[in-house]
N, C-alpha and C positions, 0 to 999 in steps of 0.2 A: 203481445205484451213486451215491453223496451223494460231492459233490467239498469240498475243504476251501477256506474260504471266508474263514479269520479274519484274514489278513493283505489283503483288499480295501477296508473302507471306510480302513485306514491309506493304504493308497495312494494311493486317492481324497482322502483329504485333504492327503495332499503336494503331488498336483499341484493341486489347487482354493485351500488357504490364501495360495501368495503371491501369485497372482492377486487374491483380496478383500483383503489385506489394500494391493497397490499401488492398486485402485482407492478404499479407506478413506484412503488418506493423500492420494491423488489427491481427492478431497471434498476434504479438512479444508484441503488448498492454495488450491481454488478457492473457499472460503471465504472464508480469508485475504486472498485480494487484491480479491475480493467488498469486506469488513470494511475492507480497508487505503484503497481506493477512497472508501467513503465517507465514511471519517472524513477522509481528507485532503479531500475535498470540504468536509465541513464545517469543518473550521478554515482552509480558504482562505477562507470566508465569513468565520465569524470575525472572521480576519488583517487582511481587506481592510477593516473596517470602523472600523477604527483609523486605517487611512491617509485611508478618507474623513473622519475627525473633526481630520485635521491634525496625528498625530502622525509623529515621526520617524521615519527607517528601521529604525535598531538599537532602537529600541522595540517596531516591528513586528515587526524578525527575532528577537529577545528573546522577544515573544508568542507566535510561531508555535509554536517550539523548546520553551515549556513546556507548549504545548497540546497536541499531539502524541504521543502514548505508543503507538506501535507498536514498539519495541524502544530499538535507540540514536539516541538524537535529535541527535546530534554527523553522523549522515546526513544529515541532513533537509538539502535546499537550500531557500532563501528569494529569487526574485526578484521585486524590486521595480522597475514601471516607471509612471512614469518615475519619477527618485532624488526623492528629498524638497529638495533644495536648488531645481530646475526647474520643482517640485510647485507650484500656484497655485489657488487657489476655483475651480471651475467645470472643474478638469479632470478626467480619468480616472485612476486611479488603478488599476495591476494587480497583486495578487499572485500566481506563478507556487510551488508547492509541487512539489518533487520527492523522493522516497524510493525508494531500491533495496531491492527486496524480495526474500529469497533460499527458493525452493523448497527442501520437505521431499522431496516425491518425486524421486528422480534418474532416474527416465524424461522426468518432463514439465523439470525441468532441462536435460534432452539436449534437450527440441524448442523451447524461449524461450530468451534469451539470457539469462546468468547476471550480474549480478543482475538481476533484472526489474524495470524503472523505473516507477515511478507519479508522474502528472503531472497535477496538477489545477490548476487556475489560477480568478479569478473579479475581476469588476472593480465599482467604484463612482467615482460620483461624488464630488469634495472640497467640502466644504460652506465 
């Protein structure tokens, strides 16, 4: 007796597709903030490198904002410590970068707090 078989790999693949496809967008997330990660890493370098050459705050926080191209840069916070008015030769100089980064997949949404903050920071010396 041959049993009828034509409606099984559909089935299989209802339950198998949204499984690969959360774990596909589950990647392209952990990408993202992979990606999002290092670039603010590197325009905190950047950033900071302006402050150690002695220029202003709003010049620096100007700089940061158009180096930055992960979405809307109107996010982006810029702290500067210490302020530029206190700022002297021979001291430190930190820029602190913050960006709220929003999950595609809404499982891993549910288990990180919404938006997820990226916070890179980096220091130099003022010349």
């Amino acid at each position: 007796m041959k049993k009828d078989e034509r409606g099984q790999s559909m089935v299989e693949t209802a339950l198998l597709l949204p499984i690969f496809l959360l774990i596909l967008v589950g990647i392209l997330d952990f990408g993202r903030v992979i990606y999002s990660l290092a670039h603010l890493h590197m325009a905190a370098q950047e950033t900071v490198r302006l402050g150690g050459l002695g220029e202003k705050d709003a010049a620096i926080s100007t700089f940061a904002h158009q180096y930055v191209h992960l979405g809307d840069s109107t996010k982006l916070l810029v702290d500067i410590n210490p302020k530029d008015t206190i700022r002297h030769s021979g001291d430190y100089v930190t820029v602190k970068l913050i960006y709220p980064l929003e999950f595609y997949t809404p499982l891993i949404s549910k288990l990180f707090p919404t938006p997820f903050t990226i916070e890179t920071d980096s220091t130099i010396r003022v010349e």
